[in-house]
MDTraj code that builds the backbone (N, CA, C; nanometers):
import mdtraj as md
import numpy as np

residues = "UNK UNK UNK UNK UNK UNK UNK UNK UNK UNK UNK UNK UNK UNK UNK UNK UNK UNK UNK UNK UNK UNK UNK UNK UNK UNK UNK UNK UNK UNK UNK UNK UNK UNK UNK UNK UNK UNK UNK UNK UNK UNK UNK UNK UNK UNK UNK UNK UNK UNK UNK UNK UNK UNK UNK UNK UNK UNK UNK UNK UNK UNK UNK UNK UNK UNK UNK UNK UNK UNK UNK UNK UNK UNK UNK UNK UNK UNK UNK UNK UNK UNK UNK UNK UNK UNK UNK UNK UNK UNK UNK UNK UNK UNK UNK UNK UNK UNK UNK UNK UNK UNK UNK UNK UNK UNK UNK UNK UNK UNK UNK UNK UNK UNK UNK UNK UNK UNK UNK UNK UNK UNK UNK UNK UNK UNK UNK UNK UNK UNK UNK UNK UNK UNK UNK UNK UNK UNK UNK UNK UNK UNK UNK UNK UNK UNK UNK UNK UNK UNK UNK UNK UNK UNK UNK UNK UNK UNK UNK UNK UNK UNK UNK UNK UNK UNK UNK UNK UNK".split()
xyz = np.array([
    [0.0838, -0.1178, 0.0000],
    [0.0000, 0.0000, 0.0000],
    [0.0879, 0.1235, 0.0000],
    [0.0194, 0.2182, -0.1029],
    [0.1189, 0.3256, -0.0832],
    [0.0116, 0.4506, -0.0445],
    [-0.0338, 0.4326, 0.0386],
    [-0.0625, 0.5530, 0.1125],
    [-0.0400, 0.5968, 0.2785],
    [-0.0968, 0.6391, 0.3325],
    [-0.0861, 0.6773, 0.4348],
    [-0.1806, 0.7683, 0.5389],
    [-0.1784, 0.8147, 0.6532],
    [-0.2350, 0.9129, 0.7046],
    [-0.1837, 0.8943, 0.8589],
    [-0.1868, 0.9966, 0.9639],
    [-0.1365, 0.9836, 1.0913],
    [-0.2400, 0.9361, 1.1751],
    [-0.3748, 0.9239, 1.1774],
    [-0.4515, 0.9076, 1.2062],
    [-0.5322, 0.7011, 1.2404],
    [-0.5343, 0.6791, 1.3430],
    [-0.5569, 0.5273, 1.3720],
    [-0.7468, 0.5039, 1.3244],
    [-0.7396, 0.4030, 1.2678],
    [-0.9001, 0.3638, 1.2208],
    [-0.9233, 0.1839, 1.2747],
    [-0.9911, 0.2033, 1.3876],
    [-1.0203, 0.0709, 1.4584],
    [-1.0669, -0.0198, 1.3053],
    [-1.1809, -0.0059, 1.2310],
    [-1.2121, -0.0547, 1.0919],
    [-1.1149, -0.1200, 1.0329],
    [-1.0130, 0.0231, 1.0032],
    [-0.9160, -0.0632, 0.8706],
    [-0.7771, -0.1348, 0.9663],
    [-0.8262, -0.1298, 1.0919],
    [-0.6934, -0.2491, 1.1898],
    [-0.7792, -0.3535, 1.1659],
    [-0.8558, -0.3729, 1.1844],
    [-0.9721, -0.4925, 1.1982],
    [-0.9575, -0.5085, 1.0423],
    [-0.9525, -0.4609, 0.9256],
    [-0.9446, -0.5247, 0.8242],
    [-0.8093, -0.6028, 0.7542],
    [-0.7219, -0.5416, 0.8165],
    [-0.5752, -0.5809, 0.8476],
    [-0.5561, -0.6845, 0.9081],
    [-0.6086, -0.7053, 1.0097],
    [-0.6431, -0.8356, 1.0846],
    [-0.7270, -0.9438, 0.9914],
    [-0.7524, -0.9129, 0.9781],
    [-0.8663, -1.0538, 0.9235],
    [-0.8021, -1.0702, 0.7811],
    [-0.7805, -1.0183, 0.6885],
    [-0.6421, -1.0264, 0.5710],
    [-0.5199, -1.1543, 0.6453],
    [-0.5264, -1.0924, 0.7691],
    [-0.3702, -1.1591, 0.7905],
    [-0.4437, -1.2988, 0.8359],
    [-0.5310, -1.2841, 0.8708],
    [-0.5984, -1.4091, 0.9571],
    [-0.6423, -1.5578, 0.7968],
    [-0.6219, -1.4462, 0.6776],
    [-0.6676, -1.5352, 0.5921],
    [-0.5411, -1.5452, 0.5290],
    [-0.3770, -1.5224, 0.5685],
    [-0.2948, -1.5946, 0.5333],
    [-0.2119, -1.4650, 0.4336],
    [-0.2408, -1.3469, 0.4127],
    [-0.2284, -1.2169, 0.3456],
    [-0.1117, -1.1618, 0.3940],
    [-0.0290, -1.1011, 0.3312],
    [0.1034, -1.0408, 0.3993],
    [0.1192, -0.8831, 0.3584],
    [0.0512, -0.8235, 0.4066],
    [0.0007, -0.6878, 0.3826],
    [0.1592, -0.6151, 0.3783],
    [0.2342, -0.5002, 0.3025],
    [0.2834, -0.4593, 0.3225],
    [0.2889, -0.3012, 0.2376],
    [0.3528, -0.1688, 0.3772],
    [0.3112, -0.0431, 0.3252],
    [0.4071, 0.0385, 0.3400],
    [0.4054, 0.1361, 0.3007],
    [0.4914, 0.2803, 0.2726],
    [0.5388, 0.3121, 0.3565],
    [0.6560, 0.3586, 0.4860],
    [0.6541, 0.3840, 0.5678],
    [0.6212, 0.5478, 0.6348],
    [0.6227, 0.6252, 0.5153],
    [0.5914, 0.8025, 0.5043],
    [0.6878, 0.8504, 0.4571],
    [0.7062, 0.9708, 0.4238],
    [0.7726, 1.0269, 0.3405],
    [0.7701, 1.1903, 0.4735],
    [0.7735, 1.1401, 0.5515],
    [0.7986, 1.2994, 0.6431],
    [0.9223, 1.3453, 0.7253],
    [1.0190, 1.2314, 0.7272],
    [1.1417, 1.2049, 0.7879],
    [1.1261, 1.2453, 0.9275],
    [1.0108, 1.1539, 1.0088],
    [0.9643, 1.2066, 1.1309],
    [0.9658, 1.0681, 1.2012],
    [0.9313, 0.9957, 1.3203],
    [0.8984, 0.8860, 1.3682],
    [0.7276, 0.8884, 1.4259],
    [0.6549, 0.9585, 1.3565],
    [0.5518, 0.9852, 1.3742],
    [0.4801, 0.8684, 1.3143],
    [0.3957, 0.7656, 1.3551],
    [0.3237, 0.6561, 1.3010],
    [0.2828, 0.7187, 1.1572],
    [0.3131, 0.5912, 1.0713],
    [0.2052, 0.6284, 0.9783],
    [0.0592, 0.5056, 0.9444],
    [-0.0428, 0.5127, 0.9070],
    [-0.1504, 0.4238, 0.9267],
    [-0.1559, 0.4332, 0.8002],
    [-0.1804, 0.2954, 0.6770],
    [-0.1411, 0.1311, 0.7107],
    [-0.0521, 0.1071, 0.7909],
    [0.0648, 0.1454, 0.7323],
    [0.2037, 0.1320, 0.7953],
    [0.2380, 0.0210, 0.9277],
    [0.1926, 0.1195, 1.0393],
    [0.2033, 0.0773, 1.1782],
    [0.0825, 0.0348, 1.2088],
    [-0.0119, -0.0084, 1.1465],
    [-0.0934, -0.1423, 1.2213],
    [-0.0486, -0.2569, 1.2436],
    [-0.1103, -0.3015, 1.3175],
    [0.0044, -0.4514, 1.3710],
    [-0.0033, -0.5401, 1.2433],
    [0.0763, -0.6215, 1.1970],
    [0.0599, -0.7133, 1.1282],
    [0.0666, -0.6346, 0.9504],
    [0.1204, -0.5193, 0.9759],
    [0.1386, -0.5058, 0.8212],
    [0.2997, -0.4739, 0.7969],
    [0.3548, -0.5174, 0.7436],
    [0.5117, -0.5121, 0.6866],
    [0.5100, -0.3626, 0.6695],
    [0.6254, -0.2498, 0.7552],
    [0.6227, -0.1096, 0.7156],
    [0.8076, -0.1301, 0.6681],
    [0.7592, -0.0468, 0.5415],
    [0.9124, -0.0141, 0.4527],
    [0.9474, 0.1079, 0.4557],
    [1.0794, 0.1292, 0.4770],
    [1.1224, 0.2451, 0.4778],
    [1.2395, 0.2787, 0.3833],
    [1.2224, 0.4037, 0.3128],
    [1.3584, 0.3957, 0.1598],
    [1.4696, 0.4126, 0.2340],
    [1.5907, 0.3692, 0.1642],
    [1.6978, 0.3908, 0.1904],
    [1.7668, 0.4276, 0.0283],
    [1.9245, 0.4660, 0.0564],
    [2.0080, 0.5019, -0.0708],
    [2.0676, 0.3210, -0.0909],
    [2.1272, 0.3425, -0.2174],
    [2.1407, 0.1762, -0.2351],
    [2.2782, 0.1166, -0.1282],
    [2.3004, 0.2042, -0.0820],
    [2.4585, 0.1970, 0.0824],
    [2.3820, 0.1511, 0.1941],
    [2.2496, 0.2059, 0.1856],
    [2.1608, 0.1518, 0.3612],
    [2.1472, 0.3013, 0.4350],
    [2.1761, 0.4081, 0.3894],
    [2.1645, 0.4895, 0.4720],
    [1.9955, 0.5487, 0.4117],
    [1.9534, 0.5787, 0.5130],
    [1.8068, 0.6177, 0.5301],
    [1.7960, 0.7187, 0.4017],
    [1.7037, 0.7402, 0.3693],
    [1.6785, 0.8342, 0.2349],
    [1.6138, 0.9613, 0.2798],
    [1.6815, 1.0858, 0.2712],
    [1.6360, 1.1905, 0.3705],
    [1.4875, 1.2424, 0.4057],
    [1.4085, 1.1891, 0.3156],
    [1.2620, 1.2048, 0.3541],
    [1.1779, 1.0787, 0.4248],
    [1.2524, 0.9899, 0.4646],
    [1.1943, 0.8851, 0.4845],
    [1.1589, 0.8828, 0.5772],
    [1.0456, 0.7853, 0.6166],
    [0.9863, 0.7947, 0.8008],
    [1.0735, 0.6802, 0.8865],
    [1.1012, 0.6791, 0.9846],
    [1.1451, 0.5861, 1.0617],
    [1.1026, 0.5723, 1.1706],
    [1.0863, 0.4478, 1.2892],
    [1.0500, 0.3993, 1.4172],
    [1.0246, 0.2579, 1.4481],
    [0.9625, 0.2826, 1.5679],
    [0.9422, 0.1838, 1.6286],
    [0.8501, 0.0639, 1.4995],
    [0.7174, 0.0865, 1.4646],
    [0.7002, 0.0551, 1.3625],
    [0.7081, 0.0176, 1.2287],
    [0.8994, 0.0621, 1.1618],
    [0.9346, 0.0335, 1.0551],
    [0.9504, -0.1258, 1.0646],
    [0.9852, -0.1715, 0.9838],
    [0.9674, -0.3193, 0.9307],
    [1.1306, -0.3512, 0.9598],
    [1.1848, -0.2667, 0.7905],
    [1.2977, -0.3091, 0.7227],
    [1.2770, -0.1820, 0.6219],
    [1.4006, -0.1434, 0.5432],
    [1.4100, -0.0631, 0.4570],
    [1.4479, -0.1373, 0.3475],
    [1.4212, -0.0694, 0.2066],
    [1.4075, -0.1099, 0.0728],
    [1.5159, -0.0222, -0.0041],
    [1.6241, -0.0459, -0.0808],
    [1.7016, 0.0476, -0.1667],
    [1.5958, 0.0980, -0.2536],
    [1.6251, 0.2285, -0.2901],
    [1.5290, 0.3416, -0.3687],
    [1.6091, 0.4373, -0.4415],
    [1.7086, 0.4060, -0.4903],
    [1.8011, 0.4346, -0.5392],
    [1.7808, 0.4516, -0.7020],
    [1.7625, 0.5250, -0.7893],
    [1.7893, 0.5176, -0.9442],
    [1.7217, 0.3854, -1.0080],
    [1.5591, 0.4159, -0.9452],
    [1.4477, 0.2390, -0.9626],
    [1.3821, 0.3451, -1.0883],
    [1.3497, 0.2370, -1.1870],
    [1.3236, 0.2865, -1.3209],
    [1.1453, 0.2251, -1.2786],
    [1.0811, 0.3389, -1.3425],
    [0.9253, 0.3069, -1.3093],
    [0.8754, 0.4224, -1.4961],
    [0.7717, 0.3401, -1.5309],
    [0.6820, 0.3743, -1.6299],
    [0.6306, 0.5284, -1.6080],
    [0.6315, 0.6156, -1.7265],
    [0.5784, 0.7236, -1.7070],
    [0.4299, 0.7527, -1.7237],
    [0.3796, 0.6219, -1.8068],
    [0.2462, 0.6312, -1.8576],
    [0.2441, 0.6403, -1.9835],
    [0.3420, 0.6744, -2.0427],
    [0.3717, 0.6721, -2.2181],
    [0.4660, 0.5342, -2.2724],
    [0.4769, 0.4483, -2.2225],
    [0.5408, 0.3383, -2.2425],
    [0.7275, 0.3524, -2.2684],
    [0.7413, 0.4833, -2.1655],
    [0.8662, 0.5257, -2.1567],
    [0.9131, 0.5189, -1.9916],
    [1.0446, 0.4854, -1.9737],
    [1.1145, 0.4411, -1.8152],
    [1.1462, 0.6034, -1.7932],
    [1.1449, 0.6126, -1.6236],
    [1.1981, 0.7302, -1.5793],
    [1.2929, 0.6701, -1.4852],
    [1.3713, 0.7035, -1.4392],
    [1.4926, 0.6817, -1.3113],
    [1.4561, 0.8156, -1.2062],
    [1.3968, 0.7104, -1.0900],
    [1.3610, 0.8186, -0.9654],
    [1.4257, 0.7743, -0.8490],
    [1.4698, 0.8531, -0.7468],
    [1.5009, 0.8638, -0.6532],
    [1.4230, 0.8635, -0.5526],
    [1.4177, 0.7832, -0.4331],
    [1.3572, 0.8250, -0.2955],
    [1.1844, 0.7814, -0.2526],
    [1.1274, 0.8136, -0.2654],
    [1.0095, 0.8057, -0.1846],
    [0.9586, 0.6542, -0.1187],
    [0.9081, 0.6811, -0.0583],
    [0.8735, 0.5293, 0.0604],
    [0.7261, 0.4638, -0.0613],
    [0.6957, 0.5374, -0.0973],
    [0.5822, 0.4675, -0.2171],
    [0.6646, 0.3439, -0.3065],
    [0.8128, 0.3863, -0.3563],
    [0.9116, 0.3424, -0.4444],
    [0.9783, 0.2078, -0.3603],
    [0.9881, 0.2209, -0.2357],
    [1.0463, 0.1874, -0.1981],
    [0.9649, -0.0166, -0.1469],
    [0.8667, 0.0945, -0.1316],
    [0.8014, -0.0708, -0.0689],
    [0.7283, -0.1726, -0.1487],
    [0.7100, -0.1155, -0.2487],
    [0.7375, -0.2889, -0.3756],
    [0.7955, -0.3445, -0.4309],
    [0.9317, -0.3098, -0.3574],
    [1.0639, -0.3583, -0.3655],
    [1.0245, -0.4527, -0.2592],
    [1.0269, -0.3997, -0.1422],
    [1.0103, -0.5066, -0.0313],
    [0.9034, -0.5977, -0.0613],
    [0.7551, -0.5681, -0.1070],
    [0.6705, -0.6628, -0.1256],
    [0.7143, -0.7967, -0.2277],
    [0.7655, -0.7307, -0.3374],
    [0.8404, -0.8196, -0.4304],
    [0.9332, -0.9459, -0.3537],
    [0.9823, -0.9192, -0.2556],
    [1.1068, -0.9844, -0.1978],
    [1.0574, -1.0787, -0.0834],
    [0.9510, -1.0584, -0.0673],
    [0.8163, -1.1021, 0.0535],
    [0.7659, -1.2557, -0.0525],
    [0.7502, -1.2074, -0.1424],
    [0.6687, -1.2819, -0.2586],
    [0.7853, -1.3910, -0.3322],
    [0.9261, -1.3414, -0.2864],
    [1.0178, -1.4408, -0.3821],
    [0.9856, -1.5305, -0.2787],
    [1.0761, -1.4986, -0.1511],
    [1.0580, -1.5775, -0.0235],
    [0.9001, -1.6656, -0.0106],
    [0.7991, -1.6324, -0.0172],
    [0.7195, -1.7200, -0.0344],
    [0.6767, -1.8160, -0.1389],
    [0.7603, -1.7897, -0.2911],
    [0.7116, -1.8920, -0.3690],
    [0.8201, -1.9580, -0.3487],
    [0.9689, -1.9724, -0.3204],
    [1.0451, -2.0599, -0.2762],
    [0.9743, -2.1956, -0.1269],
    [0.9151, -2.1176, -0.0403],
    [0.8516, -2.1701, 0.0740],
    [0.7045, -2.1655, 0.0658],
    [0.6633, -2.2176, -0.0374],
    [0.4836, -2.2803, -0.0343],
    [0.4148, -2.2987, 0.0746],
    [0.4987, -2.3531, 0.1575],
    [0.4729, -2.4144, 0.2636],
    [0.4662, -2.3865, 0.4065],
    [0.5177, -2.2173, 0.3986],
    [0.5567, -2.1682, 0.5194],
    [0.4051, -2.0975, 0.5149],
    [0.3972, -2.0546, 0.6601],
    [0.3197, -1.9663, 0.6986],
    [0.3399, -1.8223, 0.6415],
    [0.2513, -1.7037, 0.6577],
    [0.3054, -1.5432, 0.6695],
    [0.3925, -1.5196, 0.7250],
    [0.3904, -1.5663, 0.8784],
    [0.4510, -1.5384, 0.9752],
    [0.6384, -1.5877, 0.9813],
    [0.6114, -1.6874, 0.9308],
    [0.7597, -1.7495, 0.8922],
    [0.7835, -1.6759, 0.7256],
    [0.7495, -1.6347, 0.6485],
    [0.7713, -1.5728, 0.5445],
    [0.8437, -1.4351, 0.5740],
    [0.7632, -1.3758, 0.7157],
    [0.8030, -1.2376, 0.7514],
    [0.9293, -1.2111, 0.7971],
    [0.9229, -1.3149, 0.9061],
    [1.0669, -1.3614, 0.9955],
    [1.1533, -1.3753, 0.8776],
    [1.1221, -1.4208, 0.7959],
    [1.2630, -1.4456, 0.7173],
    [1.3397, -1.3254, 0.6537],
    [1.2422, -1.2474, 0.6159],
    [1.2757, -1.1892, 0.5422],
    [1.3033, -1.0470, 0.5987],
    [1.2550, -1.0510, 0.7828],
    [1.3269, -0.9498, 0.8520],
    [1.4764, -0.9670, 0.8976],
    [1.5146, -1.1527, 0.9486],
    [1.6019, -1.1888, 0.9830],
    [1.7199, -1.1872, 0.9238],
    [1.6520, -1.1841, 0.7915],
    [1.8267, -1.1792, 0.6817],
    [1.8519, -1.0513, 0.6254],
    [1.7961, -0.9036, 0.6988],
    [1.8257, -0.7580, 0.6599],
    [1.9626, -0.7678, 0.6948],
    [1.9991, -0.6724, 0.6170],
    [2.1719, -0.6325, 0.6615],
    [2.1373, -0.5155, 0.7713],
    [2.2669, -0.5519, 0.8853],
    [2.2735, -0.4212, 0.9933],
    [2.2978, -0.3121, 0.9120],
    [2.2479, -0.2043, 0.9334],
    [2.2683, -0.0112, 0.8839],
    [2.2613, 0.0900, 1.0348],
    [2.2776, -0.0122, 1.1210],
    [2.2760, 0.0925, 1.2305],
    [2.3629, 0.2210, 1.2443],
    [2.5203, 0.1379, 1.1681],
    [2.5957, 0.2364, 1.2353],
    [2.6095, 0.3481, 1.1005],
    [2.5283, 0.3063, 0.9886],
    [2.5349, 0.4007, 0.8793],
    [2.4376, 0.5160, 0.8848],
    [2.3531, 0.4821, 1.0110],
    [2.2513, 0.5777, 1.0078],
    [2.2387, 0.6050, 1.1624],
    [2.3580, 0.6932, 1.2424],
    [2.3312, 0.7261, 1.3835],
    [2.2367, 0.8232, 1.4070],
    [2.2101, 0.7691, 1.5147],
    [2.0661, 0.8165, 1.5603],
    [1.9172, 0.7805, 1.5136],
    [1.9295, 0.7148, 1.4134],
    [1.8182, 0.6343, 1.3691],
    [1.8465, 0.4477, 1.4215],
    [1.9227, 0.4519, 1.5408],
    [1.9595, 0.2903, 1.5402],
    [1.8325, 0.2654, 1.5721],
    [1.8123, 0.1014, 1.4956],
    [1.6742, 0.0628, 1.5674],
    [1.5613, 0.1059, 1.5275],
    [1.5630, 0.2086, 1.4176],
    [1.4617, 0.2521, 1.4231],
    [1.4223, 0.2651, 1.2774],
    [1.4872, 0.1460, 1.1997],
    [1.4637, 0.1355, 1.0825],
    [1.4402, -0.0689, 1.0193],
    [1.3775, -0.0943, 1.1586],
    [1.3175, -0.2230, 1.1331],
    [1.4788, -0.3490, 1.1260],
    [1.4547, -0.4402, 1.0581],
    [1.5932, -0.5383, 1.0743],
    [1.6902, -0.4698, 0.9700],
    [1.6779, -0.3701, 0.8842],
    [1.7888, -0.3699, 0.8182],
    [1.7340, -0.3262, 0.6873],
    [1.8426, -0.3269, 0.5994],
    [1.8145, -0.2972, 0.4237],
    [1.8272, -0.4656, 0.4001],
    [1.7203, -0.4687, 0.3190],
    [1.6301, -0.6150, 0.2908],
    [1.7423, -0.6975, 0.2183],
    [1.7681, -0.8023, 0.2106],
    [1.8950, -0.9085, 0.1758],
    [1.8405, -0.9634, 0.0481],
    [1.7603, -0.9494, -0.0368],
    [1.7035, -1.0944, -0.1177],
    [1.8255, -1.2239, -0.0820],
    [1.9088, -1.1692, -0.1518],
    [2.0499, -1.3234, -0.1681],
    [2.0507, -1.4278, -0.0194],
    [2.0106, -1.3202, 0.0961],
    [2.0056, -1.4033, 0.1953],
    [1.9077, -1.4959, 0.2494],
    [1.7928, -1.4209, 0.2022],
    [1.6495, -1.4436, 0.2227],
    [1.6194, -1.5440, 0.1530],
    [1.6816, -1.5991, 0.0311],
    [1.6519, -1.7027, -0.0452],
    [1.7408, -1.7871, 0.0010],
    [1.8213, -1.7778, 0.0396],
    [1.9696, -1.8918, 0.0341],
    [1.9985, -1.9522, 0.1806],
    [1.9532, -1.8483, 0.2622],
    [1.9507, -1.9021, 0.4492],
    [1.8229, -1.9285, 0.5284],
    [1.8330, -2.0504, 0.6164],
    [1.7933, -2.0581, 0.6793],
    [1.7847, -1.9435, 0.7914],
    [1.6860, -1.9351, 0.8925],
    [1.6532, -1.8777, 0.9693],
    [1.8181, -1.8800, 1.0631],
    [1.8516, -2.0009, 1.1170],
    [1.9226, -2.0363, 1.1714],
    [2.0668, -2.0059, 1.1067],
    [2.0998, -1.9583, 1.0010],
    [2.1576, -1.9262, 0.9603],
    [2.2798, -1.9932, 0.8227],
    [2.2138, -2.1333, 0.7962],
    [2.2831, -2.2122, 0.7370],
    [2.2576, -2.1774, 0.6034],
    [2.3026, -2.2493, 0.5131],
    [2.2567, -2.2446, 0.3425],
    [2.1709, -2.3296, 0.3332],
    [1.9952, -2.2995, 0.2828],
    [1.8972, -2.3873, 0.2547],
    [1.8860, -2.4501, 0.1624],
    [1.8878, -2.3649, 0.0489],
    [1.8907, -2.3695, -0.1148],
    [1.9669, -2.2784, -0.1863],
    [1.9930, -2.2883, -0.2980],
    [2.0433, -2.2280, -0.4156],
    [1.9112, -2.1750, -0.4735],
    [1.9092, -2.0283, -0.4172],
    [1.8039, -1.9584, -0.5384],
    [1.8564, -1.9725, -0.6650],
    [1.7195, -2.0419, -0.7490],
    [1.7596, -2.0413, -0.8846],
    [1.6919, -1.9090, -0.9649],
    [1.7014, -1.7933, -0.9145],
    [1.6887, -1.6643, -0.9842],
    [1.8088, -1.5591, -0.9918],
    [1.8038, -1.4690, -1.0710],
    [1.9190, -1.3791, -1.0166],
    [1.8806, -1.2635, -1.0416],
    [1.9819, -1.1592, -0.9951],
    [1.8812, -1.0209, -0.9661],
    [2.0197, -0.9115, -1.0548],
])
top = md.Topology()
chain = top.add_chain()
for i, resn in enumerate(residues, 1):
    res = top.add_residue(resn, chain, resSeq=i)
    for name in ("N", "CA", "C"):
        top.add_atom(name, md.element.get_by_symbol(name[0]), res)
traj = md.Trajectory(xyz[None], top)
């Protein structure tokens, strides 16, 4: 989801809930205000919140961060359609950023058919790369990390080699 608002709606938590309850791996924008101010989808429980980063891991200067971020997504020079069947190269925004992460949610689950959401999520928080110390004062506060695909496909939780992703990026 790429929207947002600061504002909590008992409704659309409860619809968030019951999505997840039917096996759904909701994931959203984290804001674009470079504040730690909730943003709603975002920070409802149970929805994956992304936050942009530069393609190094350091936070992308408009980006939202907190307690609520997920994991961050590189947003770096991502080529997106203009509407004329022509590519643009854009920089930055948490809209850009988090169907990168959803994408990477979705490799991890067609490799693991078999896993739950919940083990889909874990995975794919567990194998972020640390950016703490690239981004002081934001420690912690940018979810597990800038998102791994290579790891996320290739490790176990535990940390071993599972499989050989047979894709490449």
């Amino acid at each position: 989801m790429l929207l947002g608002c600061t504002t909590f709606s008992n409704a659309n938590s409860d619809a968030v809930a019951y999505a997840r309850s039917l096996g759904a791996i909701i994931v959203a924008a984290a804001g674009n205000s470079n504040n730690s101010i909730p943003i709603y989808p975002a920070a409802y429980p149970g929805v994956v919140a992304i936050a942009s980063l530069a393609n190094s891991g350091v936070k992308w200067s408009g980006s939202n961060y907190g307690g609520y971020v997920d994991a961050g997504a590189p947003n770096e020079s991502v080529y997106t359609t203009t509407g004329s069947s022509t590519y643009l190269s854009i920089t930055g925004t948490t809209s850009y950023a988090s169907p990168i992460g959803a994408a990477m949610l979705a490799l991890i689950r067609s490799q693991n058919p078999g896993w739950t959401s919940t083990q889909v999520i874990n995975q794919f928080k567990a194998t972020c790369d640390d950016i703490n110390a690239l981004n002081p004062g934001r420690e912690n506060l940018l979810g597990g990390g800038k998102i791994n695909a290579y790891r996320a496909l290739n490790r176990s939780l535990s940390g071993t080699i599972s499989k050989a992703a047979s894709c490449s990026f």
